[in-house]
N, C-alpha and C positions, 0 to 999 in steps of 0.2 A: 504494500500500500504506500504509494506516492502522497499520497494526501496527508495535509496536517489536519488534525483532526482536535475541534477545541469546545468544551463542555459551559455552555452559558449556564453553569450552573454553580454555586456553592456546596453541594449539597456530599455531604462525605458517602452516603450511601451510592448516588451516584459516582461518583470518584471508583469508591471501590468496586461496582460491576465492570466497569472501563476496563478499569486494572486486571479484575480475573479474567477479562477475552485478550488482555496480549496486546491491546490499545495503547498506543502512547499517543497521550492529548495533554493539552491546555488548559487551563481551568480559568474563565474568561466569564463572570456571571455580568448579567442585565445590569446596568449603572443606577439604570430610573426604576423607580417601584412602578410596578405595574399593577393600573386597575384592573378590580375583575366586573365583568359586567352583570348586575346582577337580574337582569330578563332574560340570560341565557338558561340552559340547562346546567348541570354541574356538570356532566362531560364535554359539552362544549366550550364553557367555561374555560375549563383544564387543557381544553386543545386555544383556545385564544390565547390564553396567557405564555404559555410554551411557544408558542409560533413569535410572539412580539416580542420574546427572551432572543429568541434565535435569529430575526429579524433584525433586533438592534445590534447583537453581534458581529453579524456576519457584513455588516458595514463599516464593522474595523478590521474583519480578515475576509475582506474576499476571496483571496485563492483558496480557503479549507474549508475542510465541512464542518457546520455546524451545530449541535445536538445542541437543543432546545428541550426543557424537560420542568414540567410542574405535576404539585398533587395537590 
């Protein structure tokens, strides 16, 4: 894998799945608190705020992949 690969997340449980598949990534979380909207569902919820994690990111690392991730 050519790719850098960088975790918009804090979250140490994330860290550590990364770490058991062999990943080496970055750890690059959201700058701005992100609102949750609250007329969505809770899953959609959880997939907006993960995508705006990764969203913001990946506009300070364009060439890598980004993994965006909330609960």
């Amino acid at each position: 894998m050519g790719e850098r690969w960088i975790l918009a997340s804090a979250s140490p449980r994330r860290q550590e799945l990364l770490a058991k598949l062999g990943i080496p990534f970055l750890v690059e979380p959201a700058k701005q608190e992100l609102p949750v909207d609250p007329a969505l569902p809770p899953e959609q919820a959880v997939l907006a705020v993960a995508r705006a994690k990764a969203e913001e990111v990946v506009r300070r690392y364009p060439d890598s992949v980004v993994l965006g991730a909330d609960t």
